[in-house]
Backbone as XML, in Angstrom:
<?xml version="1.0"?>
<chain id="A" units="angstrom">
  <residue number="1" name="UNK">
    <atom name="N" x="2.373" y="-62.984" z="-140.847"/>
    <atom name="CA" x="2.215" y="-64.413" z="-140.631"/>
    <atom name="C" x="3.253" y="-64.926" z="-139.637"/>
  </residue>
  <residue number="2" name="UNK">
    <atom name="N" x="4.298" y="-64.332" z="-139.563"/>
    <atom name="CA" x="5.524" y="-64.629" z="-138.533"/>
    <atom name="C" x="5.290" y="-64.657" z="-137.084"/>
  </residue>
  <residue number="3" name="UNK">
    <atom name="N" x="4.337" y="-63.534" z="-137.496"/>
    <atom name="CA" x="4.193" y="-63.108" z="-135.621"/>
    <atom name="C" x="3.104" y="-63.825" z="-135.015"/>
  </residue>
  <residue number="4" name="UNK">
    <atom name="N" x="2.467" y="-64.224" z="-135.888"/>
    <atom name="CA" x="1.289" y="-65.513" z="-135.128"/>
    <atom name="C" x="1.727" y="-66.999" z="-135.299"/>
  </residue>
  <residue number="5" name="UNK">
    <atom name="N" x="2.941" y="-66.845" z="-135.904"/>
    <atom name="CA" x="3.700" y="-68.244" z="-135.503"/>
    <atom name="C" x="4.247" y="-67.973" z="-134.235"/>
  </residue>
  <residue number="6" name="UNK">
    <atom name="N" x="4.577" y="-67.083" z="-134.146"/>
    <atom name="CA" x="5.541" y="-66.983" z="-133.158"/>
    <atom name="C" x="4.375" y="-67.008" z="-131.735"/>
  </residue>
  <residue number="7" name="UNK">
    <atom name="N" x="3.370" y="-66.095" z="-131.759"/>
    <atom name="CA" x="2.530" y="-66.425" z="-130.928"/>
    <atom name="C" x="2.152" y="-68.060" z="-130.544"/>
  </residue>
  <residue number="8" name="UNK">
    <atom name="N" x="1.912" y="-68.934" z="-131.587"/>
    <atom name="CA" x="1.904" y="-70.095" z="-131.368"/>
    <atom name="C" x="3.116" y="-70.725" z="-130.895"/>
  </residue>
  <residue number="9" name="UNK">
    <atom name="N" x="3.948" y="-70.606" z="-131.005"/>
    <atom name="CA" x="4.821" y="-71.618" z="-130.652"/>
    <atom name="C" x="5.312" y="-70.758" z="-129.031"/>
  </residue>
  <residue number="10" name="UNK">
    <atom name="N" x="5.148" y="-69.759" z="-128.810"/>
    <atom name="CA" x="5.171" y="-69.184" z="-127.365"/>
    <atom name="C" x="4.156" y="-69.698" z="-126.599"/>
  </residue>
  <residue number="11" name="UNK">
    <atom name="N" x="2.785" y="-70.041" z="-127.212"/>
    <atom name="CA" x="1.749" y="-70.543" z="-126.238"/>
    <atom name="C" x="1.985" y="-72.001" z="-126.043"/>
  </residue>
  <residue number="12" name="UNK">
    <atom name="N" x="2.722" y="-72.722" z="-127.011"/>
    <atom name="CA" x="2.816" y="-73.597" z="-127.460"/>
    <atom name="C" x="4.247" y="-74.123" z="-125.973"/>
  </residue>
  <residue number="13" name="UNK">
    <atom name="N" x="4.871" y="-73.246" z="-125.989"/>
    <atom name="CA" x="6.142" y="-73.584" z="-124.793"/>
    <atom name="C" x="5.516" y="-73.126" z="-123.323"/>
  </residue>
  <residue number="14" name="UNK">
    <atom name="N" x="4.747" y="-72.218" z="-122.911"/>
    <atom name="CA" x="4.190" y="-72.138" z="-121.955"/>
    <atom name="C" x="3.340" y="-73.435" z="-121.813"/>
  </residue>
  <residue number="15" name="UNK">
    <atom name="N" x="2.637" y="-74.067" z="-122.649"/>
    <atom name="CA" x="1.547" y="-75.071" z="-122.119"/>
    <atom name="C" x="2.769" y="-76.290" z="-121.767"/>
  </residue>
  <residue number="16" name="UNK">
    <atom name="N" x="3.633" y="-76.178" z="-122.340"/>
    <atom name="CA" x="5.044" y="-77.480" z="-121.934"/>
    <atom name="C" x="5.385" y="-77.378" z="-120.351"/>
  </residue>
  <residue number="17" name="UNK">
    <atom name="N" x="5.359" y="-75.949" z="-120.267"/>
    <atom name="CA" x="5.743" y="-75.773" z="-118.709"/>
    <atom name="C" x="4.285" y="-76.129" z="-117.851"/>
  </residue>
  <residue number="18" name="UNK">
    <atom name="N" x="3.310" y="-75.709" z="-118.217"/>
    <atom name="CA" x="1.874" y="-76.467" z="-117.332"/>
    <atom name="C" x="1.788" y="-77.859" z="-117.334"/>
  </residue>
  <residue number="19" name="UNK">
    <atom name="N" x="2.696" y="-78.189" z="-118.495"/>
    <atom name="CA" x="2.253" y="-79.567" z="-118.311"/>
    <atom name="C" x="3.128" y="-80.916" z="-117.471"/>
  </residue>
  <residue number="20" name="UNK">
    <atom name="N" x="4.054" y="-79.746" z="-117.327"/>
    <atom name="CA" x="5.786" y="-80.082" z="-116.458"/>
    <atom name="C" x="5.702" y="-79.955" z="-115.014"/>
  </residue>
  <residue number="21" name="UNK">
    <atom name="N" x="4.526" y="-78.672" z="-114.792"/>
    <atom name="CA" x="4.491" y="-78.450" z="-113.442"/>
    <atom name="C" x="3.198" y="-79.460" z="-113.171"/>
  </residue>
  <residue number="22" name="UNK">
    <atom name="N" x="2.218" y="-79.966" z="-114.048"/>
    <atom name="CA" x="1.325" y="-80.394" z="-113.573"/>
    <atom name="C" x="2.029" y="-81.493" z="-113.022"/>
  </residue>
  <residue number="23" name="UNK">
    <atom name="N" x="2.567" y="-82.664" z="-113.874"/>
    <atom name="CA" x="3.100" y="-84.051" z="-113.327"/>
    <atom name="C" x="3.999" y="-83.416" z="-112.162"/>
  </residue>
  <residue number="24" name="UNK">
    <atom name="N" x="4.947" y="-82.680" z="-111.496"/>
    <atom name="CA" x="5.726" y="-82.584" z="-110.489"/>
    <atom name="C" x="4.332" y="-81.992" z="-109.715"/>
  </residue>
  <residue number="25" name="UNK">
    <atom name="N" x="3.828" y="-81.112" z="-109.710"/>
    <atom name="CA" x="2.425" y="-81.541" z="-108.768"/>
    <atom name="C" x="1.907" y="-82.717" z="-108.114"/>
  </residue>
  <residue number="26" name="UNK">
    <atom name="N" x="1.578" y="-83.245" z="-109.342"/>
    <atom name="CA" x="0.880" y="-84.585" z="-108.696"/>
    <atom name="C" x="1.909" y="-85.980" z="-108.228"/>
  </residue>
  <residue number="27" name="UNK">
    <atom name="N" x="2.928" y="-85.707" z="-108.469"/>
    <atom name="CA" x="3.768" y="-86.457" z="-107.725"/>
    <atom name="C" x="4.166" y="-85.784" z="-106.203"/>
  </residue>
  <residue number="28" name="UNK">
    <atom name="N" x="4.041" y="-84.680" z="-106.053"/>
    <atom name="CA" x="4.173" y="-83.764" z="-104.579"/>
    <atom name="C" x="2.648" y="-83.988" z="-103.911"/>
  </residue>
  <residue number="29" name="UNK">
    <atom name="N" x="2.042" y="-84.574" z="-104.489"/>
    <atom name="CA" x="0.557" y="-84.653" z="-103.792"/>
    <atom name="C" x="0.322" y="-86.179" z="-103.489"/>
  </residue>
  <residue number="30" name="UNK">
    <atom name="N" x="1.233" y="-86.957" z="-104.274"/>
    <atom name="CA" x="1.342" y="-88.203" z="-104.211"/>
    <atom name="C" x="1.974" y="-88.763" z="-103.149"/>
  </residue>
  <residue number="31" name="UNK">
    <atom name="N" x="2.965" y="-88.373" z="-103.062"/>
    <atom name="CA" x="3.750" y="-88.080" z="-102.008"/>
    <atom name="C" x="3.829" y="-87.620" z="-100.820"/>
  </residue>
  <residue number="32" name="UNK">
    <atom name="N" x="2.262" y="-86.998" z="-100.445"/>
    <atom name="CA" x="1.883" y="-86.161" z="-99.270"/>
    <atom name="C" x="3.369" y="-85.349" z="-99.218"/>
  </residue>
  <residue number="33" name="UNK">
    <atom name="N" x="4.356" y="-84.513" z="-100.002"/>
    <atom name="CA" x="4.709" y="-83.189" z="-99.794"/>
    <atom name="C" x="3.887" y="-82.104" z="-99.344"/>
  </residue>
  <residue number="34" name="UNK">
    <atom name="N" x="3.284" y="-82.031" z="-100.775"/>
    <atom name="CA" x="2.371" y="-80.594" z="-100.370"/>
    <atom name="C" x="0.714" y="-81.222" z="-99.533"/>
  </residue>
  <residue number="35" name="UNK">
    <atom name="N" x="-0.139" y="-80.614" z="-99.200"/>
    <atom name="CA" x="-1.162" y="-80.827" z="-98.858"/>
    <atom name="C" x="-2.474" y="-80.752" z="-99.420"/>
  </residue>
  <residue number="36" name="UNK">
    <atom name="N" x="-3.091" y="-81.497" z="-99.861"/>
    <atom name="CA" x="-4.650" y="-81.183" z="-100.949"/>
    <atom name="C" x="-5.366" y="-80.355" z="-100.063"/>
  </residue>
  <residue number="37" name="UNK">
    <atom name="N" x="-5.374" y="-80.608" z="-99.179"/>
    <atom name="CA" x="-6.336" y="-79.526" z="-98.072"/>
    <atom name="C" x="-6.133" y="-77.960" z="-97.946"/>
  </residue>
  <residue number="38" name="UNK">
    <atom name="N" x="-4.767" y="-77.627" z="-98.262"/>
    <atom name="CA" x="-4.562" y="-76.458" z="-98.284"/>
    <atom name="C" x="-5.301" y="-75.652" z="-99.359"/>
  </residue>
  <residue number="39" name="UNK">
    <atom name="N" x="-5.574" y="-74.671" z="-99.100"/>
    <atom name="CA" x="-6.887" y="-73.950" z="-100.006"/>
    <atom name="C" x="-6.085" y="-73.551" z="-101.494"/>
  </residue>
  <residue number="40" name="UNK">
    <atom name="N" x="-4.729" y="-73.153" z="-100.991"/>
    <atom name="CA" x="-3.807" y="-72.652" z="-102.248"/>
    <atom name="C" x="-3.456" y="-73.711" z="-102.644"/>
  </residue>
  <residue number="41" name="UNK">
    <atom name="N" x="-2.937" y="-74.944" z="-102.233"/>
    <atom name="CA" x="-2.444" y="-75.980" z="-103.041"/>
    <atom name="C" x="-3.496" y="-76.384" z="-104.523"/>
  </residue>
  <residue number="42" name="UNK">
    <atom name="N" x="-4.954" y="-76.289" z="-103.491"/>
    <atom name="CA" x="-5.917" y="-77.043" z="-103.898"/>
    <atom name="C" x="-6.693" y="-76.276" z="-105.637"/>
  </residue>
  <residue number="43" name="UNK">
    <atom name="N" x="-6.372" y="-74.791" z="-105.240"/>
    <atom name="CA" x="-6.739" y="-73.653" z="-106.253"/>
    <atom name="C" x="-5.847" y="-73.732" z="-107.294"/>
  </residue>
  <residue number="44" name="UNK">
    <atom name="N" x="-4.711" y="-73.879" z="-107.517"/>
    <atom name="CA" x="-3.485" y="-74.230" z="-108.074"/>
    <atom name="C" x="-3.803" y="-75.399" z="-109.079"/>
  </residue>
  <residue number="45" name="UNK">
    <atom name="N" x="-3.835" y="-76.735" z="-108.011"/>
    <atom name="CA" x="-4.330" y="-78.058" z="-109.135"/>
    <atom name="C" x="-5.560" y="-77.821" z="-109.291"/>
  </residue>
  <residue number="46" name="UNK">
    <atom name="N" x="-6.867" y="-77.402" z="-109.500"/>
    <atom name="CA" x="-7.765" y="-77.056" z="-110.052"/>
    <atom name="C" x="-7.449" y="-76.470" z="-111.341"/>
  </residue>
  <residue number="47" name="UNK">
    <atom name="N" x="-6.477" y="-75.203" z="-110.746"/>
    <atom name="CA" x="-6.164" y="-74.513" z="-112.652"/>
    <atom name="C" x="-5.372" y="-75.302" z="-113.351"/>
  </residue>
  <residue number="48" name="UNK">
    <atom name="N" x="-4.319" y="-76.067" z="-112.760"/>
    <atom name="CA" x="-3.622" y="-76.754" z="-113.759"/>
    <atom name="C" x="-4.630" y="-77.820" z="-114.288"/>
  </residue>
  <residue number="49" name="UNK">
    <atom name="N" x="-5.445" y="-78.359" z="-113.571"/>
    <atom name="CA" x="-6.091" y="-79.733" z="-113.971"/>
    <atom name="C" x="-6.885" y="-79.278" z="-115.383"/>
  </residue>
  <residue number="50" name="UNK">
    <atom name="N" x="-7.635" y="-77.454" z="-114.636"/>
    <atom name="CA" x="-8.370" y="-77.161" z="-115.827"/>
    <atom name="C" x="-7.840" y="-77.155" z="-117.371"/>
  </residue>
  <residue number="51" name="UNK">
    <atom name="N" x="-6.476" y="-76.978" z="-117.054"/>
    <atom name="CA" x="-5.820" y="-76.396" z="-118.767"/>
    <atom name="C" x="-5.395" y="-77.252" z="-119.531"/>
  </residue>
  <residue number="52" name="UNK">
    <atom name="N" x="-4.870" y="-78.875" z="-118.275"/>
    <atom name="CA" x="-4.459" y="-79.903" z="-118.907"/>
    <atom name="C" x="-5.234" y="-80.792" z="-119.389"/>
  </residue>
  <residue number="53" name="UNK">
    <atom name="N" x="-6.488" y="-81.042" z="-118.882"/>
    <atom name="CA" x="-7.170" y="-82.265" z="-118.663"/>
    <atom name="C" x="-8.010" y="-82.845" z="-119.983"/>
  </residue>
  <residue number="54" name="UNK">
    <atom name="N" x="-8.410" y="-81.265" z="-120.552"/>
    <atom name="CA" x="-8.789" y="-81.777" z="-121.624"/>
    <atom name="C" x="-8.334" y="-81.810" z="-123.137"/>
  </residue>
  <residue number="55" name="UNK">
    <atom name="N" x="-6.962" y="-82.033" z="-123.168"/>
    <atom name="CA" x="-5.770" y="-82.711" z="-124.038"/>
    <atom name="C" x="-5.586" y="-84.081" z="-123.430"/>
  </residue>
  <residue number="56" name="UNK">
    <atom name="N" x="-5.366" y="-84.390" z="-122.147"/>
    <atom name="CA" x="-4.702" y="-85.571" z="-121.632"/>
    <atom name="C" x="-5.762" y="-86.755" z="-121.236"/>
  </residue>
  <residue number="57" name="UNK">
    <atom name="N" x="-7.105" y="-86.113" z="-121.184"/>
    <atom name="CA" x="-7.982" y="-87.712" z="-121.017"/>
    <atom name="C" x="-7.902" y="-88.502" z="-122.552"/>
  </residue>
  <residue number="58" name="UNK">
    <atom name="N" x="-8.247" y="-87.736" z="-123.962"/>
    <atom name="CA" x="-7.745" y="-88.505" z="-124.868"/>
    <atom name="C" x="-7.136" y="-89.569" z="-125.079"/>
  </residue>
  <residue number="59" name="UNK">
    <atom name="N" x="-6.189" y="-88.624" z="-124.161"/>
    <atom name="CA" x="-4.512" y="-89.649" z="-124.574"/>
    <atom name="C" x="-4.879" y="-90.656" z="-123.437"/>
  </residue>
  <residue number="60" name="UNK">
    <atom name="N" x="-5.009" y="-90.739" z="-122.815"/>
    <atom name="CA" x="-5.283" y="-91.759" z="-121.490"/>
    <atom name="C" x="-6.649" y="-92.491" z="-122.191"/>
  </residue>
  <residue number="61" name="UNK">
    <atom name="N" x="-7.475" y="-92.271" z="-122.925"/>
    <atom name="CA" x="-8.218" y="-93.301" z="-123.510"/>
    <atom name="C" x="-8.433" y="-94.029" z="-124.124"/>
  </residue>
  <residue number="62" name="UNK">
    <atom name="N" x="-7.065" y="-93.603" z="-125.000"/>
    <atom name="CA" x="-6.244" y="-94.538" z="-126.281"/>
    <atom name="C" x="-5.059" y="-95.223" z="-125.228"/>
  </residue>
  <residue number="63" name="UNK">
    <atom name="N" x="-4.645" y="-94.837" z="-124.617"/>
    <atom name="CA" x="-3.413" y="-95.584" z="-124.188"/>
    <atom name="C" x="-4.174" y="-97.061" z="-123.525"/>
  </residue>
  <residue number="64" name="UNK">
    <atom name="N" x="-3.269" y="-97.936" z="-123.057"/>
    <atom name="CA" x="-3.096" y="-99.008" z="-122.374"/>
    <atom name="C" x="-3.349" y="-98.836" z="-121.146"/>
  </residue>
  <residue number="65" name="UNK">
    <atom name="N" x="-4.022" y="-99.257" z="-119.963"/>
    <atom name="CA" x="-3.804" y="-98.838" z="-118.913"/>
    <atom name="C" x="-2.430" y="-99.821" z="-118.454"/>
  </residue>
  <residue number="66" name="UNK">
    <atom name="N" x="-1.434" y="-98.805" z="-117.736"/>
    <atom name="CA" x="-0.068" y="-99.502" z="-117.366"/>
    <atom name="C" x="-0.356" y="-99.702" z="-115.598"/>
  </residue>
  <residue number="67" name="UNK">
    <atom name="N" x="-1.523" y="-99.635" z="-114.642"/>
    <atom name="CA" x="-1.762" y="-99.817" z="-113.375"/>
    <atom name="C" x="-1.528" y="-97.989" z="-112.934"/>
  </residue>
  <residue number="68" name="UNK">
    <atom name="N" x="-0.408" y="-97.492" z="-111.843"/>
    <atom name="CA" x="-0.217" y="-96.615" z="-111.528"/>
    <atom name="C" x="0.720" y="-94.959" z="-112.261"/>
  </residue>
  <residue number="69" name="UNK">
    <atom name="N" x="1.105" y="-95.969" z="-113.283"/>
    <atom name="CA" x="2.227" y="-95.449" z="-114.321"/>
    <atom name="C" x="0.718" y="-94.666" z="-115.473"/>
  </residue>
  <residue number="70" name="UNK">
    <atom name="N" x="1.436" y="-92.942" z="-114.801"/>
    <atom name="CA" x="0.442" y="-92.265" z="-116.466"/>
    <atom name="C" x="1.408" y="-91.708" z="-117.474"/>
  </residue>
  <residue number="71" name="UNK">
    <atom name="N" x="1.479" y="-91.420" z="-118.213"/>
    <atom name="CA" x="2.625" y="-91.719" z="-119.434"/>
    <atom name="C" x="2.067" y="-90.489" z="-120.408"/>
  </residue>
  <residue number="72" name="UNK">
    <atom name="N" x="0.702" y="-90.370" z="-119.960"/>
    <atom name="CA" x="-0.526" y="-89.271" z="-121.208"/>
    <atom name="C" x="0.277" y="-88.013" z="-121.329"/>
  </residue>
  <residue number="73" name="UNK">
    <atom name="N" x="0.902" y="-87.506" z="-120.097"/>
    <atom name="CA" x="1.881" y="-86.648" z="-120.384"/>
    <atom name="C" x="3.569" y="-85.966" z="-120.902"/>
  </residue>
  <residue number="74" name="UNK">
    <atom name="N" x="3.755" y="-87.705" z="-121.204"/>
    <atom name="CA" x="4.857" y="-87.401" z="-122.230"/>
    <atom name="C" x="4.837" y="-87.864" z="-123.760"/>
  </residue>
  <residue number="75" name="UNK">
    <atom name="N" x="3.296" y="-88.539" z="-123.869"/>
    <atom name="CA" x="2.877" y="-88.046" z="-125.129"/>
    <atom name="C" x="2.709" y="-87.083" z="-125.337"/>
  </residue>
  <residue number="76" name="UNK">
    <atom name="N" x="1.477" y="-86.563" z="-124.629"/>
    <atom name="CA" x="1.531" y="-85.122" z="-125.274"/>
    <atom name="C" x="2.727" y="-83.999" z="-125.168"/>
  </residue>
  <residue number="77" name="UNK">
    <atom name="N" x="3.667" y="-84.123" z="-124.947"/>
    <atom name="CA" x="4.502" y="-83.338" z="-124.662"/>
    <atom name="C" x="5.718" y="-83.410" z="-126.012"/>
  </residue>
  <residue number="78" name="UNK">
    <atom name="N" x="5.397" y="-85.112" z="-126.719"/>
    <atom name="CA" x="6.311" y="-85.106" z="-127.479"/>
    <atom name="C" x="5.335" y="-84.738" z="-128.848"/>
  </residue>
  <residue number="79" name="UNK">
    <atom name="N" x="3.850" y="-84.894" z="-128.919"/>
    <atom name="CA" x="3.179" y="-84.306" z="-129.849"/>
    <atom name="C" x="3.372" y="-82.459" z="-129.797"/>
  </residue>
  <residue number="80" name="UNK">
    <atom name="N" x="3.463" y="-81.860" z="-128.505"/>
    <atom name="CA" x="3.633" y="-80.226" z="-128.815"/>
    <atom name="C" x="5.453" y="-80.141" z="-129.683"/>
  </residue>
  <residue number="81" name="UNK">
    <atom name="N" x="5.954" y="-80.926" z="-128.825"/>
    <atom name="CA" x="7.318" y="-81.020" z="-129.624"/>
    <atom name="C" x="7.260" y="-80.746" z="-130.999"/>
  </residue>
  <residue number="82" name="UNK">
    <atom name="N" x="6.477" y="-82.229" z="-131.575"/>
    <atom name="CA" x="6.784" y="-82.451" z="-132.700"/>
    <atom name="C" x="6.145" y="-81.227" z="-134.021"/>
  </residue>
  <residue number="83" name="UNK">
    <atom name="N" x="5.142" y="-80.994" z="-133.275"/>
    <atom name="CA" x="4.281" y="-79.399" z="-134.019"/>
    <atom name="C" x="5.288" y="-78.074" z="-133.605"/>
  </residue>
  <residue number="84" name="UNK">
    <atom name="N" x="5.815" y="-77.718" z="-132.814"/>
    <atom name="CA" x="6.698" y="-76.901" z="-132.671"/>
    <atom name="C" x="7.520" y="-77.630" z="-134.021"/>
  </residue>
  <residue number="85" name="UNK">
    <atom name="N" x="8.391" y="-78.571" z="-133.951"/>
    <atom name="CA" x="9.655" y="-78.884" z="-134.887"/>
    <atom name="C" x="8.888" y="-78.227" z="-135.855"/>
  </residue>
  <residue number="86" name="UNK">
    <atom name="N" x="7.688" y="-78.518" z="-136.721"/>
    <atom name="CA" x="7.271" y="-78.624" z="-137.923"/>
    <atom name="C" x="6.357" y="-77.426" z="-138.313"/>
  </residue>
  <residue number="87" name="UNK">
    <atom name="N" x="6.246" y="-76.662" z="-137.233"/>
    <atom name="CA" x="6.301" y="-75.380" z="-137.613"/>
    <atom name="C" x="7.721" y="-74.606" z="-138.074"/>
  </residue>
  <residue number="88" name="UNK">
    <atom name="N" x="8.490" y="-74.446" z="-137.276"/>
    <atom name="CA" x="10.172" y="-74.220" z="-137.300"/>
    <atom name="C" x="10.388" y="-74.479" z="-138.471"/>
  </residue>
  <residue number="89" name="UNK">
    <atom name="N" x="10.628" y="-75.741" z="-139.016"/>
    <atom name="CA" x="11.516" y="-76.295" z="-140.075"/>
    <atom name="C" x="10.663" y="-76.238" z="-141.542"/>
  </residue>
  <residue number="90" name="UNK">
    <atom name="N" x="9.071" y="-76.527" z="-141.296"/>
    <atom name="CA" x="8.344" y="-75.915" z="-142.422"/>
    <atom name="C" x="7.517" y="-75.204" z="-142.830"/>
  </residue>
  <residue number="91" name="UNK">
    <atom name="N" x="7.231" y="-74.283" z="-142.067"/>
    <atom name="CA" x="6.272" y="-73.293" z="-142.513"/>
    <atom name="C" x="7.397" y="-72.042" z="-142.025"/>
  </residue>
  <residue number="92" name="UNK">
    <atom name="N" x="7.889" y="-71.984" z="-141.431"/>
    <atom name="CA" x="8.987" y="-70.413" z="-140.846"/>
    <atom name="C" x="9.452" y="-70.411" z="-142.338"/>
  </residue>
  <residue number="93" name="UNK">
    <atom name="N" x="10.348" y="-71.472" z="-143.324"/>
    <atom name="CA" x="11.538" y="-70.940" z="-144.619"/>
    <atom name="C" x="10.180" y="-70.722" z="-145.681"/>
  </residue>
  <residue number="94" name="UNK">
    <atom name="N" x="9.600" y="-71.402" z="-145.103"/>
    <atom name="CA" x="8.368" y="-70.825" z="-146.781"/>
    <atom name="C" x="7.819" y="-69.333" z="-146.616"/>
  </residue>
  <residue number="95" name="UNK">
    <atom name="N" x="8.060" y="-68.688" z="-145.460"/>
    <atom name="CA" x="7.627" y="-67.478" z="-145.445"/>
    <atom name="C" x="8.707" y="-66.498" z="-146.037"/>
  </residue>
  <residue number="96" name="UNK">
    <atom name="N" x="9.710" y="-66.656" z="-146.128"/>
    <atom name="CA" x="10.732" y="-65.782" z="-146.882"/>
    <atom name="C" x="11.003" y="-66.275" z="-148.539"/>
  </residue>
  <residue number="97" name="UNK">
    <atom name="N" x="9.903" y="-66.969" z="-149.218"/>
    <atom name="CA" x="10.016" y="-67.102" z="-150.358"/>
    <atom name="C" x="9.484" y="-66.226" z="-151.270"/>
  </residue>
  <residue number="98" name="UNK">
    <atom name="N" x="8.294" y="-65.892" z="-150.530"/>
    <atom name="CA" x="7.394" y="-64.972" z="-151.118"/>
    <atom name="C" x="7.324" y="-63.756" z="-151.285"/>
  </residue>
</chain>
């Protein structure tokens, strides 16, 4: 049971980093840094869009619209948080009871 926690909360910190690189993406695209036209830029935010998008329209459909300000991603970021904490703190000590 340990090791598929542990699997979870590893998939669970990788999707933190997709979801870290997605917003610094789209602020580099916002920004005309990088280029949408470029075939690699463009293949890139496709996969990130694919992995994020459907966790984060949710959250963007409950939220408020704030105009240019999207925010969907530090909700969800503090919801993986908070399931990481509560795996950690309560289900990891109940496994050494038994």
């Amino acid at each position: 049971m340990r090791a598929i926690l542990d699997v979870i909360l590893l998939i669970l910190n990788l999707y933190t980093w997709v979801i870290i690189i997605s917003a610094v993406l789209s602020w580099l695209l916002a920004f005309n840094v990088v280029n949408y036209d470029n075939s690699f830029v463009r293949s890139i935010w496709s996969g990130i869009n694919a992995l994020t998008e459907p966790l984060l329209r949710p959250i963007r459909r409950v939220l408020p619209r704030m105009g240019a300000i999207d925010i969907s991603p530090i909700i969800l970021l503090l919801a993986i948080f908070f399931l990481e904490r509560v795996i950690i703190y309560y289900l990891y000590p109940t496994l050494g009871r038994f």
